[in-house]
N, CA and C atoms of all chains as a GROMACS GRO file, in nm:
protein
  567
    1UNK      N    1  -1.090  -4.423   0.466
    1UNK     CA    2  -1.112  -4.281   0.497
    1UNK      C    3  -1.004  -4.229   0.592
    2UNK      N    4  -0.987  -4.324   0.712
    2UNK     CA    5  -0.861  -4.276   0.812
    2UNK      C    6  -0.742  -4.299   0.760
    3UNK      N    7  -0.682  -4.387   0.620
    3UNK     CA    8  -0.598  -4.353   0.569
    3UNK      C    9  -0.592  -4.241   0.485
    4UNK      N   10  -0.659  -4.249   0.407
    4UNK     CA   11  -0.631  -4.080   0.314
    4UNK      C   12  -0.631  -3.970   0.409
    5UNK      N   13  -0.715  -3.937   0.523
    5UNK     CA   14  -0.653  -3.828   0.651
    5UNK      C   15  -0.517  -3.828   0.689
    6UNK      N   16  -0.466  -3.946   0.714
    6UNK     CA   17  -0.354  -3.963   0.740
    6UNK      C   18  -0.224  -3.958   0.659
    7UNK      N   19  -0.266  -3.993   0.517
    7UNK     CA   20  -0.139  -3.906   0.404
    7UNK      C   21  -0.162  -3.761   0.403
    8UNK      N   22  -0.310  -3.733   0.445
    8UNK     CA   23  -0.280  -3.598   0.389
    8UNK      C   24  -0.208  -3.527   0.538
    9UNK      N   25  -0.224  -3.569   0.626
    9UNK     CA   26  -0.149  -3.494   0.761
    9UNK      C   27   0.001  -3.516   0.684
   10UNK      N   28   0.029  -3.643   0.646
   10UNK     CA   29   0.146  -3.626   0.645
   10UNK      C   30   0.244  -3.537   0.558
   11UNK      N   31   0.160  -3.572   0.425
   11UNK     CA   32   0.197  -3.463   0.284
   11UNK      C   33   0.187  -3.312   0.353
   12UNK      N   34   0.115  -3.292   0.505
   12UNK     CA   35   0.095  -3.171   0.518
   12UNK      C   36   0.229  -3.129   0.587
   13UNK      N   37   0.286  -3.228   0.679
   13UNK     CA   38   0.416  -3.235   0.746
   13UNK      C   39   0.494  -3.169   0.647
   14UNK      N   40   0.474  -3.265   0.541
   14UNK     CA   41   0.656  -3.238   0.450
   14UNK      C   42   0.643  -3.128   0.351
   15UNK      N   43   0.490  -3.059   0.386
   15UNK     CA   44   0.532  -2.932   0.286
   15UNK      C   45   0.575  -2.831   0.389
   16UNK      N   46   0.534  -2.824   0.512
   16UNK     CA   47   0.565  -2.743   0.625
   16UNK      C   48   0.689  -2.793   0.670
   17UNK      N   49   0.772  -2.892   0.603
   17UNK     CA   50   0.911  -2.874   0.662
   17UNK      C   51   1.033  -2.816   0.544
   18UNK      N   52   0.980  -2.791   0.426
   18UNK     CA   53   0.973  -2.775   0.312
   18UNK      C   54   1.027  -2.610   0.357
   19UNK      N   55   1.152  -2.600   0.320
   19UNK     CA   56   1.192  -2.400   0.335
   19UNK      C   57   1.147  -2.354   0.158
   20UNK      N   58   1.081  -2.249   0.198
   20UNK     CA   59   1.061  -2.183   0.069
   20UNK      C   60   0.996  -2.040   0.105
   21UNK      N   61   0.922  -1.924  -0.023
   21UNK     CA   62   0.830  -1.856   0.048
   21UNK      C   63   0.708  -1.879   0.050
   22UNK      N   64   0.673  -1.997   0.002
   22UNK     CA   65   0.533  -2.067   0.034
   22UNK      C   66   0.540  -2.141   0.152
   23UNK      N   67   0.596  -2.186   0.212
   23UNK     CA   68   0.609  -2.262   0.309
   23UNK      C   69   0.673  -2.228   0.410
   24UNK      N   70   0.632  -2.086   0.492
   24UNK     CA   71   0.697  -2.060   0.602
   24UNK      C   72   0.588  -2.097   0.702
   25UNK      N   73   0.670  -2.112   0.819
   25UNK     CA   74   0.610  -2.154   0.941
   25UNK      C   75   0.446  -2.005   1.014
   26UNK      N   76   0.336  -2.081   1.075
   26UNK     CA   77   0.245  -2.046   1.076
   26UNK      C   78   0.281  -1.902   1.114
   27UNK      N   79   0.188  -1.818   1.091
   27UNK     CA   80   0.193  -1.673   1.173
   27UNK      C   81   0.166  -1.654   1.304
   28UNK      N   82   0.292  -1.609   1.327
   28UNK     CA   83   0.320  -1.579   1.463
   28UNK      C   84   0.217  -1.387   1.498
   29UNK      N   85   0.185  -1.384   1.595
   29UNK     CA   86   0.132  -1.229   1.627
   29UNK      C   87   0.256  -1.156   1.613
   30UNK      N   88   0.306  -1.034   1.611
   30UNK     CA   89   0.411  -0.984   1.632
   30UNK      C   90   0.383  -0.931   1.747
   31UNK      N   91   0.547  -0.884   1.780
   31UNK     CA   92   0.522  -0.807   1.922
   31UNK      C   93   0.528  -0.679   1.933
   32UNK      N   94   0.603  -0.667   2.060
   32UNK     CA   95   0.558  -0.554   2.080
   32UNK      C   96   0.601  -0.434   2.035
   33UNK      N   97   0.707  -0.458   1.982
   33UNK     CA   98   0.811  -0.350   1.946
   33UNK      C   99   0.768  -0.330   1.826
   34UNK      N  100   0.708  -0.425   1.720
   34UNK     CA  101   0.704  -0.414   1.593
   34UNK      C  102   0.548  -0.322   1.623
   35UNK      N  103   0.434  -0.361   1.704
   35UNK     CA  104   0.366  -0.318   1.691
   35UNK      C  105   0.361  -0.114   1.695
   36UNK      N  106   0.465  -0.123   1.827
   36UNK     CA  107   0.525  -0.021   1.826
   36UNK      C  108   0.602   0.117   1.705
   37UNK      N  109   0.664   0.006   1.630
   37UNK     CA  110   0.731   0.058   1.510
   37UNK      C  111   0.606   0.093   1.391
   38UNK      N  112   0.491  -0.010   1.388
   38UNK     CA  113   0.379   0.003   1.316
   38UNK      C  114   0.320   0.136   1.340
   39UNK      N  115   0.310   0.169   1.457
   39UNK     CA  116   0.211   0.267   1.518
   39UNK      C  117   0.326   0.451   1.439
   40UNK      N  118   0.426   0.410   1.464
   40UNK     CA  119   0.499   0.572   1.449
   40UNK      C  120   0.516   0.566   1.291
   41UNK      N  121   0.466   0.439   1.211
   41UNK     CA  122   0.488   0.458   1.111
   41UNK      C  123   0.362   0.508   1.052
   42UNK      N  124   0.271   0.491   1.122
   42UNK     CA  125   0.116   0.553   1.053
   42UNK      C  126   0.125   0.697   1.113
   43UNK      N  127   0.173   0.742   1.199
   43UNK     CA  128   0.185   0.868   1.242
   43UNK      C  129   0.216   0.890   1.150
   44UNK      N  130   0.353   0.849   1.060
   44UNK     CA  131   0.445   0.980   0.957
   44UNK      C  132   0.310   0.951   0.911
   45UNK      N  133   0.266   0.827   0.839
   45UNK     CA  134   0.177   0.821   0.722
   45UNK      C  135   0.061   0.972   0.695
   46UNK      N  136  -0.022   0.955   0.863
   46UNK     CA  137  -0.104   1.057   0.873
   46UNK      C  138  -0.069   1.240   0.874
   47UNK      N  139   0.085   1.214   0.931
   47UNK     CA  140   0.116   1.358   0.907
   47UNK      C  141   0.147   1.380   0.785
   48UNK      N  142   0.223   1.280   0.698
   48UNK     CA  143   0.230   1.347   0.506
   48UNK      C  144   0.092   1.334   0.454
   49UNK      N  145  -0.034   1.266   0.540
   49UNK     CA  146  -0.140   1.296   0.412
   49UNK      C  147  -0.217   1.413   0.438
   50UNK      N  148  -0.146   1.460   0.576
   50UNK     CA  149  -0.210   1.601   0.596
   50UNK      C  150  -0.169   1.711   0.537
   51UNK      N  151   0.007   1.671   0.521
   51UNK     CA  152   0.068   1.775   0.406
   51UNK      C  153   0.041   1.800   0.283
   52UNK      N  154   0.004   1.627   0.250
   52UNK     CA  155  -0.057   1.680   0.112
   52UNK      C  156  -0.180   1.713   0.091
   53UNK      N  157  -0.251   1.711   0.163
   53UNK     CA  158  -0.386   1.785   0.156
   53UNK      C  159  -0.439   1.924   0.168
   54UNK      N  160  -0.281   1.984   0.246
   54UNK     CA  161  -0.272   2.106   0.308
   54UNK      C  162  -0.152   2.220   0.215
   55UNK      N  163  -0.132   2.110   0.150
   55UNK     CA  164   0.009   2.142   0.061
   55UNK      C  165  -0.116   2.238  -0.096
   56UNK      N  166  -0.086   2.343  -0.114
   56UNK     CA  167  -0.156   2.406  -0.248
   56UNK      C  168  -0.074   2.378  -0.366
   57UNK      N  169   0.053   2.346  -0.410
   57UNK     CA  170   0.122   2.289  -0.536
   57UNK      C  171   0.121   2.199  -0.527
   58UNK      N  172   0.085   2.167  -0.648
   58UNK     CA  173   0.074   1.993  -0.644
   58UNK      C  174   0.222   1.961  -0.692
   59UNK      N  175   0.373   2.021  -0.718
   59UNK     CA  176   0.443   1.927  -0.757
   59UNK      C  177   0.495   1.927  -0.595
   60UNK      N  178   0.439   1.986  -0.472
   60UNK     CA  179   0.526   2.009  -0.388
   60UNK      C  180   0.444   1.904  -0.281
   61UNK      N  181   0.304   1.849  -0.310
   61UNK     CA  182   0.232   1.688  -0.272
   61UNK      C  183   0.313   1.596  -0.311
   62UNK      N  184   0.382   1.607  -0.442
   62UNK     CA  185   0.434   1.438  -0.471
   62UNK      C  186   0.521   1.370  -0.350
   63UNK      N  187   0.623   1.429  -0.298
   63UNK     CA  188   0.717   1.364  -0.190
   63UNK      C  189   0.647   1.360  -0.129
   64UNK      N  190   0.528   1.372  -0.025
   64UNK     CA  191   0.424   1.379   0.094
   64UNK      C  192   0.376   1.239   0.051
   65UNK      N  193   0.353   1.266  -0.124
   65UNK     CA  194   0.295   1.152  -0.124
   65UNK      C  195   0.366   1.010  -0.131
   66UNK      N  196   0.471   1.007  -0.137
   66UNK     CA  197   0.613   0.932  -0.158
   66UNK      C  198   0.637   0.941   0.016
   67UNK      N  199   0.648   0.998   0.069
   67UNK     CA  200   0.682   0.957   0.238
   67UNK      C  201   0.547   0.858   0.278
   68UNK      N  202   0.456   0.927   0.242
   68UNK     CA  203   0.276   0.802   0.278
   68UNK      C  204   0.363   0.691   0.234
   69UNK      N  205   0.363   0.674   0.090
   69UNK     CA  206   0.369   0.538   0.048
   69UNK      C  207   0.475   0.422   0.124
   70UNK      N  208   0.590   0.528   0.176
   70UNK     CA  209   0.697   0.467   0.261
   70UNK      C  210   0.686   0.400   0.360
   71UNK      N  211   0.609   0.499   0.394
   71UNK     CA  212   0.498   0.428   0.587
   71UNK      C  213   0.368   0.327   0.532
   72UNK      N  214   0.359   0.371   0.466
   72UNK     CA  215   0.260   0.254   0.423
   72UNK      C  216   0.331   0.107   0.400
   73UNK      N  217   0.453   0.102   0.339
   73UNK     CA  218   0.510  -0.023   0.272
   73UNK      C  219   0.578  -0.076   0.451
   74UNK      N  220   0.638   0.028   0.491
   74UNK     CA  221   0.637   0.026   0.646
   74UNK      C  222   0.576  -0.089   0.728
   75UNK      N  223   0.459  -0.043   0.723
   75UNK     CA  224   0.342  -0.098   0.806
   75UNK      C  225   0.344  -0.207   0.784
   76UNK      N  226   0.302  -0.258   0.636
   76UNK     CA  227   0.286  -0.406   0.535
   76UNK      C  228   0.383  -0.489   0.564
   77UNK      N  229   0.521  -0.468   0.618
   77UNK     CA  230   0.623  -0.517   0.625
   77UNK      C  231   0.624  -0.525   0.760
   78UNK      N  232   0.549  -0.472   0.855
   78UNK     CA  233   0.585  -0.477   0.989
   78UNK      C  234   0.497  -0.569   1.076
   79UNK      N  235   0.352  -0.535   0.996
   79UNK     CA  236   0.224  -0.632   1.015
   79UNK      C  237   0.238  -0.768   1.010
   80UNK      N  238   0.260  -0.849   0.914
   80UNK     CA  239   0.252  -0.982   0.919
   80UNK      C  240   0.402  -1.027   0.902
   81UNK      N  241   0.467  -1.107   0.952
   81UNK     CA  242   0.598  -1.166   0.988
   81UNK      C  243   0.565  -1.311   0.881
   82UNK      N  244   0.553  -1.256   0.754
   82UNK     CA  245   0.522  -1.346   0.652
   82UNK      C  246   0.615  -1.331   0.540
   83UNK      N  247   0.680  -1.441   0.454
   83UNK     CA  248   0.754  -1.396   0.333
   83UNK      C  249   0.681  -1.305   0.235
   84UNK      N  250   0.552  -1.354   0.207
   84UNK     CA  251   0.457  -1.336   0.129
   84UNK      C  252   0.440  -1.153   0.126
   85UNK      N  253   0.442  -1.135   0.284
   85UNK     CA  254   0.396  -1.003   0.320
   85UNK      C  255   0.521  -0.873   0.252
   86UNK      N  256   0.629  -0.966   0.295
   86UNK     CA  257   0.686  -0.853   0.228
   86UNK      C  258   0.725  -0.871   0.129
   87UNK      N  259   0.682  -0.973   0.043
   87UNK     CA  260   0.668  -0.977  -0.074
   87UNK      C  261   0.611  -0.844  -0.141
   88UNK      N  262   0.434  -0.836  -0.062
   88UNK     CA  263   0.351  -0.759  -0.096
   88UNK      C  264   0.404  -0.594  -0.088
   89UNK      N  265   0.494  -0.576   0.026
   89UNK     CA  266   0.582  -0.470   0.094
   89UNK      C  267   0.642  -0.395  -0.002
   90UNK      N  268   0.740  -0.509  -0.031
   90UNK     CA  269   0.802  -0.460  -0.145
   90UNK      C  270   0.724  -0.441  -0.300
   91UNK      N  271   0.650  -0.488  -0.309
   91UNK     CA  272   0.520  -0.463  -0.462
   91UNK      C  273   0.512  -0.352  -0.481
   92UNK      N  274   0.418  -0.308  -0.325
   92UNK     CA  275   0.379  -0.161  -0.329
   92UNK      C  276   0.475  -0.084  -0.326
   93UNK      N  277   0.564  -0.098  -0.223
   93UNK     CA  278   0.694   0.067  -0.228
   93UNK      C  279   0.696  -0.001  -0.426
   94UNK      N  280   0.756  -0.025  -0.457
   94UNK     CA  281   0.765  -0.004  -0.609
   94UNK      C  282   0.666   0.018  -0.697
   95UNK      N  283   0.539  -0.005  -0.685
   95UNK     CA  284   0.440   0.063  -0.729
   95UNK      C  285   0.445   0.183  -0.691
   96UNK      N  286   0.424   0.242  -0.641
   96UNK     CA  287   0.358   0.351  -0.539
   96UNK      C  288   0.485   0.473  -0.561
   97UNK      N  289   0.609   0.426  -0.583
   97UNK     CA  290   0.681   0.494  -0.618
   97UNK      C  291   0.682   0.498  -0.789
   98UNK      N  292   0.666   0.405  -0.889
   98UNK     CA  293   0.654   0.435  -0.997
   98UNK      C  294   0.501   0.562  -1.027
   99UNK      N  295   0.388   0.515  -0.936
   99UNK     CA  296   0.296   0.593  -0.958
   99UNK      C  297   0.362   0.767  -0.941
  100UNK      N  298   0.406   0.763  -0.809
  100UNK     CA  299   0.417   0.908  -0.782
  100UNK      C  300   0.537   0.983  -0.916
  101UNK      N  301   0.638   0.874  -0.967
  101UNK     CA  302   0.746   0.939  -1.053
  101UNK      C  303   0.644   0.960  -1.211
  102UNK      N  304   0.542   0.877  -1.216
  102UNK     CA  305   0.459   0.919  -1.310
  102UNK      C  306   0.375   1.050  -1.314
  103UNK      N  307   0.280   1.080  -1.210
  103UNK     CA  308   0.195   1.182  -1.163
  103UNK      C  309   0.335   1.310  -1.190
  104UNK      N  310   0.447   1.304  -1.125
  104UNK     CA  311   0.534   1.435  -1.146
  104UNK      C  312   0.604   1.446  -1.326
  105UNK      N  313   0.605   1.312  -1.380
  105UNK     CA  314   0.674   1.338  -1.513
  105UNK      C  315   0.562   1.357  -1.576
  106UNK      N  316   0.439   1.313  -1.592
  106UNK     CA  317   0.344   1.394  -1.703
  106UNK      C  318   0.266   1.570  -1.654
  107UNK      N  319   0.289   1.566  -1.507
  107UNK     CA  320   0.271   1.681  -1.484
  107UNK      C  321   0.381   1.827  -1.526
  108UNK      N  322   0.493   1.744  -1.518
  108UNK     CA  323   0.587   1.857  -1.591
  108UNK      C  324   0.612   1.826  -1.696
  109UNK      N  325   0.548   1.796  -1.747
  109UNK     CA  326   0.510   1.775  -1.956
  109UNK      C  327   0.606   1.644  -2.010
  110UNK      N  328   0.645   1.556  -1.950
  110UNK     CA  329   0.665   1.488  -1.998
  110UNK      C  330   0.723   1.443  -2.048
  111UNK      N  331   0.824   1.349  -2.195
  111UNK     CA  332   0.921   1.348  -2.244
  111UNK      C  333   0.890   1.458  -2.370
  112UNK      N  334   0.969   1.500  -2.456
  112UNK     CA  335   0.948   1.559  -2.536
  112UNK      C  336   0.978   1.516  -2.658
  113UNK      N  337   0.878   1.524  -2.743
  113UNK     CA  338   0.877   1.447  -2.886
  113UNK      C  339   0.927   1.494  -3.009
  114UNK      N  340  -0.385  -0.671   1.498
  114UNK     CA  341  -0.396  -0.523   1.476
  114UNK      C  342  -0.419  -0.390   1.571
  115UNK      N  343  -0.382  -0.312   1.586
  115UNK     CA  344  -0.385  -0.252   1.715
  115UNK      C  345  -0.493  -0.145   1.675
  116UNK      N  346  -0.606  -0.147   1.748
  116UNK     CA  347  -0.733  -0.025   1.706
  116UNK      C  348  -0.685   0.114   1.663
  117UNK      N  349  -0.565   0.147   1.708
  117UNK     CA  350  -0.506   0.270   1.700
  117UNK      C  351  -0.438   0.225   1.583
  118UNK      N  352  -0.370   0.180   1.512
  118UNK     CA  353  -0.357   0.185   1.336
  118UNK      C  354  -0.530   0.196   1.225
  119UNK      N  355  -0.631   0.118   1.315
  119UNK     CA  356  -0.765   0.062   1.234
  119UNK      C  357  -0.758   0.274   1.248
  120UNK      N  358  -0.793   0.308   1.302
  120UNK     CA  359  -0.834   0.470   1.359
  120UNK      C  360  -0.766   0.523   1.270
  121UNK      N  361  -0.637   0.548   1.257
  121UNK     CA  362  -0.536   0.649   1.196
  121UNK      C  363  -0.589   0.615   1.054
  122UNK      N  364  -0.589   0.437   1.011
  122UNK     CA  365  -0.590   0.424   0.852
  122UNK      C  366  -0.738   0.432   0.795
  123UNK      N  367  -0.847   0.450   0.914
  123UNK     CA  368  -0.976   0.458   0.857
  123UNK      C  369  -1.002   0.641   0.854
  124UNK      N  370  -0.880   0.738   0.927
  124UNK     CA  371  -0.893   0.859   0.857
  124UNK      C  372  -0.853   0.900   0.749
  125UNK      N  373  -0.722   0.837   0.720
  125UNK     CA  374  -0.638   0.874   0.611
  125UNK      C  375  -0.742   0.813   0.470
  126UNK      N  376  -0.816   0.729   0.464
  126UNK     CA  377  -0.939   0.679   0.385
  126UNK      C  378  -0.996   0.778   0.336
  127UNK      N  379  -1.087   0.862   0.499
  127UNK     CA  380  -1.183   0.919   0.438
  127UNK      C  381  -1.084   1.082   0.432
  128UNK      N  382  -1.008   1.049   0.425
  128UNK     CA  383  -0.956   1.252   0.413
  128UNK      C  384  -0.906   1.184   0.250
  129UNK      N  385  -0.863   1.129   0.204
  129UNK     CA  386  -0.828   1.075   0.076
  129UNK      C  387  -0.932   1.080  -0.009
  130UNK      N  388  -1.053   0.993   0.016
  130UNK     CA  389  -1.174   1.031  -0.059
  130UNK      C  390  -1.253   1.168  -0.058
  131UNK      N  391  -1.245   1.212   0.094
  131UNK     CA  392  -1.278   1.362   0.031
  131UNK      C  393  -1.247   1.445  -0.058
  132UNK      N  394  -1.075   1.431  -0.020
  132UNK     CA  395  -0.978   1.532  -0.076
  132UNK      C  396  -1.010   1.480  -0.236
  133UNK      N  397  -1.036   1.391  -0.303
  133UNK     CA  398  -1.026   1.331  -0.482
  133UNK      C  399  -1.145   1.376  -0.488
  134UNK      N  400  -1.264   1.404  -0.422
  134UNK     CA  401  -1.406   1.427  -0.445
  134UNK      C  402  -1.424   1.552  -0.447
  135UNK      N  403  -1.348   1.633  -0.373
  135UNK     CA  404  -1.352   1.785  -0.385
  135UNK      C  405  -1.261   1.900  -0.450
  136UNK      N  406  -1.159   1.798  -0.511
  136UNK     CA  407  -1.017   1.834  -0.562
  136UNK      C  408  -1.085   1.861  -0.705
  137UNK      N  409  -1.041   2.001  -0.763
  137UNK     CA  410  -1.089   2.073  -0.916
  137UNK      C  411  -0.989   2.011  -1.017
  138UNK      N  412  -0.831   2.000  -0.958
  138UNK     CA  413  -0.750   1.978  -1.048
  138UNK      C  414  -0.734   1.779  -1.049
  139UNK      N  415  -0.743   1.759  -1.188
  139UNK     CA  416  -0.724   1.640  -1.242
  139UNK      C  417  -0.609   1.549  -1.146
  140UNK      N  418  -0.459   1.593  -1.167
  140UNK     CA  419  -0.346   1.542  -1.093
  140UNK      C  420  -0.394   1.570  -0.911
  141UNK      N  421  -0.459   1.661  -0.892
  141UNK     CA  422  -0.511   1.637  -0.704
  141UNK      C  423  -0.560   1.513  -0.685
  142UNK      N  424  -0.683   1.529  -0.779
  142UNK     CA  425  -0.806   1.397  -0.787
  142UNK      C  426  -0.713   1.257  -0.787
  143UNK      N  427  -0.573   1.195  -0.870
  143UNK     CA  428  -0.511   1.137  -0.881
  143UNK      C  429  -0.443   1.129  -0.742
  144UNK      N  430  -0.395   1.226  -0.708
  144UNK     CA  431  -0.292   1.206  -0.528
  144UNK      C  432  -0.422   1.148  -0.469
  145UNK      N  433  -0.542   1.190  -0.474
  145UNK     CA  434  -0.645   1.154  -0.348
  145UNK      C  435  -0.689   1.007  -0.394
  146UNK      N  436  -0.665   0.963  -0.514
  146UNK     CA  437  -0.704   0.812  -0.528
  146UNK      C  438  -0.597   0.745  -0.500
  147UNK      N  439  -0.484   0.783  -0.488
  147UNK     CA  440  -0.349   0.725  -0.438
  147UNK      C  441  -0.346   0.695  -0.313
  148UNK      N  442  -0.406   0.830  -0.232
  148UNK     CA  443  -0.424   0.779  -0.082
  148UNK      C  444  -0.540   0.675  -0.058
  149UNK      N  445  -0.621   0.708  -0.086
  149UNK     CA  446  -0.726   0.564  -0.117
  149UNK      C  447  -0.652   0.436  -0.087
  150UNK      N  448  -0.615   0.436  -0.256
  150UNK     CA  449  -0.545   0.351  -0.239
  150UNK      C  450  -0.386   0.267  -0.131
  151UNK      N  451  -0.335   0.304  -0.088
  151UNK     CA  452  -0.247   0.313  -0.020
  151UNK      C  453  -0.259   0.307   0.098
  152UNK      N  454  -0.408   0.376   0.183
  152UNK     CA  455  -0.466   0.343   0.306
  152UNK      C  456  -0.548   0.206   0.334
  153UNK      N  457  -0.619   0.177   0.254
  153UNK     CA  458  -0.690   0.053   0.198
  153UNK      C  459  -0.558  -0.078   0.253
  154UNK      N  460  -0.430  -0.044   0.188
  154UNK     CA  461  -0.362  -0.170   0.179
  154UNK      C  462  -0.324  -0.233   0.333
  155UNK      N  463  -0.281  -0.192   0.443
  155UNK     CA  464  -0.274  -0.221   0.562
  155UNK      C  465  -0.386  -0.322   0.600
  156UNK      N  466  -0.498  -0.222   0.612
  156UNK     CA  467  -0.618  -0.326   0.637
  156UNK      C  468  -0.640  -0.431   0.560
  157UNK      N  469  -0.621  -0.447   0.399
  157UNK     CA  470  -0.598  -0.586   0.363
  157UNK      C  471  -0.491  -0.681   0.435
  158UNK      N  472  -0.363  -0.647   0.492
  158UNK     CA  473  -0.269  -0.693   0.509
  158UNK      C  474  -0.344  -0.765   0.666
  159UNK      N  475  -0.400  -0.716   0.720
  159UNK     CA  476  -0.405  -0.695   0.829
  159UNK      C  477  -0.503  -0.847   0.854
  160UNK      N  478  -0.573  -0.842   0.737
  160UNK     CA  479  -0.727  -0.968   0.789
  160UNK      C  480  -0.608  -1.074   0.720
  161UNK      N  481  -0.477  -1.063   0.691
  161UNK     CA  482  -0.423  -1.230   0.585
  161UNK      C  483  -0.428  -1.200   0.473
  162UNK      N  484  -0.516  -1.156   0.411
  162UNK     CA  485  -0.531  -1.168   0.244
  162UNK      C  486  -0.400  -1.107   0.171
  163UNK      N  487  -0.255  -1.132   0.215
  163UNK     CA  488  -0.121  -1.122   0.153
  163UNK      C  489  -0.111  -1.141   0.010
  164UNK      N  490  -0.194  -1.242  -0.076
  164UNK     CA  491  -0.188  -1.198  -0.209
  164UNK      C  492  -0.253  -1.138  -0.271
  165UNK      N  493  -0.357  -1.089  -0.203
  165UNK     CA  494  -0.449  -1.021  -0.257
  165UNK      C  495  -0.374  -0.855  -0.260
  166UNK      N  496  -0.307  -0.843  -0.166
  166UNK     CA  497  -0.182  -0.722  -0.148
  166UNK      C  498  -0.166  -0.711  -0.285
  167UNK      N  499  -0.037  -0.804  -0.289
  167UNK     CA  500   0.017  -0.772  -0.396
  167UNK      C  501  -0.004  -0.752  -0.547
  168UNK      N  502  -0.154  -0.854  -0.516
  168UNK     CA  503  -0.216  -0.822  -0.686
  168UNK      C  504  -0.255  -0.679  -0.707
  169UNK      N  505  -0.352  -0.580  -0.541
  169UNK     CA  506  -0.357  -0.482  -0.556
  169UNK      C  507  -0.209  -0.376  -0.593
  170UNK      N  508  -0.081  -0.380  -0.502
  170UNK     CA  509   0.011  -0.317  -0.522
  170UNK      C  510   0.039  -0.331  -0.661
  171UNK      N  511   0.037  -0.438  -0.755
  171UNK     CA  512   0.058  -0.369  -0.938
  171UNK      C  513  -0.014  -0.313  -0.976
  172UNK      N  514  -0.156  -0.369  -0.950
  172UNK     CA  515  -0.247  -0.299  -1.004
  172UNK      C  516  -0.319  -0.188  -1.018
  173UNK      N  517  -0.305  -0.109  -0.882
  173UNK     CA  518  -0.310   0.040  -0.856
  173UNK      C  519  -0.204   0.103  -0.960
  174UNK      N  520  -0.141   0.138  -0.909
  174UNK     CA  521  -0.043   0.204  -1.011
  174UNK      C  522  -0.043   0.226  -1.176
  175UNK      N  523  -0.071   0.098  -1.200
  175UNK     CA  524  -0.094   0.043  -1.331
  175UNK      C  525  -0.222   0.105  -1.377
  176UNK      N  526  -0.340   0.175  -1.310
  176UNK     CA  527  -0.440   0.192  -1.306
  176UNK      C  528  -0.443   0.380  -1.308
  177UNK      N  529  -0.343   0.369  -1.218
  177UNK     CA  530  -0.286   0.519  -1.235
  177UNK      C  531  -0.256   0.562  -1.335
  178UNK      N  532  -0.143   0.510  -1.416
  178UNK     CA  533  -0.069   0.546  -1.531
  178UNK      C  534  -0.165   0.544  -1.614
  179UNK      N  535  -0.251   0.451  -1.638
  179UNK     CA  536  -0.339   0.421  -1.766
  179UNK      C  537  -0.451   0.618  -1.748
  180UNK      N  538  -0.505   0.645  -1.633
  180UNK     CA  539  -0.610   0.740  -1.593
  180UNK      C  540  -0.536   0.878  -1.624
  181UNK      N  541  -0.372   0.858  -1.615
  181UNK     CA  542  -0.305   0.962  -1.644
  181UNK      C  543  -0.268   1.032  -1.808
  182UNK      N  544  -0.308   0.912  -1.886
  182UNK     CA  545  -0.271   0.943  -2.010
  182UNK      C  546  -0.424   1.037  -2.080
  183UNK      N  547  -0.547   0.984  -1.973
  183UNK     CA  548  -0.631   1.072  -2.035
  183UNK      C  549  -0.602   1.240  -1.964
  184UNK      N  550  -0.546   1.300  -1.918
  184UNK     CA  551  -0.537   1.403  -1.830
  184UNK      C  552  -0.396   1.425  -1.850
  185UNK      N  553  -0.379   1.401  -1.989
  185UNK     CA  554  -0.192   1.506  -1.990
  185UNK      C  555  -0.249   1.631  -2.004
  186UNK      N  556  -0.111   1.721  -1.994
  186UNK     CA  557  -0.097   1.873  -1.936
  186UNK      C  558  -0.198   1.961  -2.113
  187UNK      N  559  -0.168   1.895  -2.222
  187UNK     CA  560  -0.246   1.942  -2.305
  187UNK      C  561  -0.382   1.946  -2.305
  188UNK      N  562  -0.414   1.809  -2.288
  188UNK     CA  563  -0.583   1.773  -2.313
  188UNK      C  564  -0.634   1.798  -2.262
  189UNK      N  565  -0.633   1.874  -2.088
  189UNK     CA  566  -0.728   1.897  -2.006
  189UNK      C  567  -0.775   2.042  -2.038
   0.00000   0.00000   0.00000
């Protein structure tokens, strides 16, 4: 029993010395500055979702909604000091931007057939 | 996580769900599930669940496009 604990500590060593983006070193908290940078990035966030809420054309919401998504990918990227994370970072800004270039091309009719 | 992001992203939530719940036009209702969506993702980021991110970041979108084809500029 105290041997199989003991391969597995070790197998646990050599995947944690192992560089990859599965295998980065534990999460660190971030500091302060990032937390900092987090915080002015939900500001924009909250001031474009007020624009677009406050905004009456909707083709003139899409960038409001494209600055959110910015501060949002922002945040994701600023939050966890993980490969993974901005893995996820980068997912969304490219989602989030294909969504919004969608919402404006079928709203202005689209391709034409 | 700093309570003051939990605050800002638990308004932008509920002004998102209002705004899709009270919004007449089809493409509004769409921006307000976007913010939904998009406010939501921090706080996943926030408890660890990093792949669960990213499965959401395709999948929103993807979810979008599909909701958009019922609500082109003709059919509505």
């Amino acid at each position: 029993m105290e041997a199989s604990q003991m391969i597995m500590e070790e197998l646990g060593d050599i995947m944690n010395s192992i560089s990859g983006p599965f295998s980065s070193p534990p999460i660190n908290p971030p500091g302060e500055s990032a937390e900092l940078a987090a915080i002015i990035c939900a500001i924009i966030a909250l001031y474009a979702v007020i624009r677009v809420i406050l905004e009456p054309d909707i083709m003139r919401k899409l960038p409001f909604l494209n600055v959110f998504s910015f501060g949002v990918a922002g945040i994701m990227a600023l939050l966890i000091p993980h490969p993974l994370g901005i893995i996820a970072a980068a997912a969304y800004f490219i989602g989030s931007t294909f969504e919004s270039n969608a919402i404006a091309s079928t709203f202005a009719g689209g391709v034409e057939e | 996580m700093n309570i003051l992001l939990f605050l800002i992203f638990f308004v932008i939530i509920l002004a998102g769900g209002i705004y899709a719940g009270f919004a007449r036009d089809p493409y509004a209702k769409l921006i307000g599930i976007g913010l939904i969506g998009g406010g939501v993702m921090p706080l996943i980021i926030a408890r660890g669940y990093v792949d669960v991110a990213t499965a959401l970041a395709v999948i929103i979108p993807l979810s979008t496009i599909f909701v958009l084809q019922l609500c082109r500029k003709g059919a509505v």
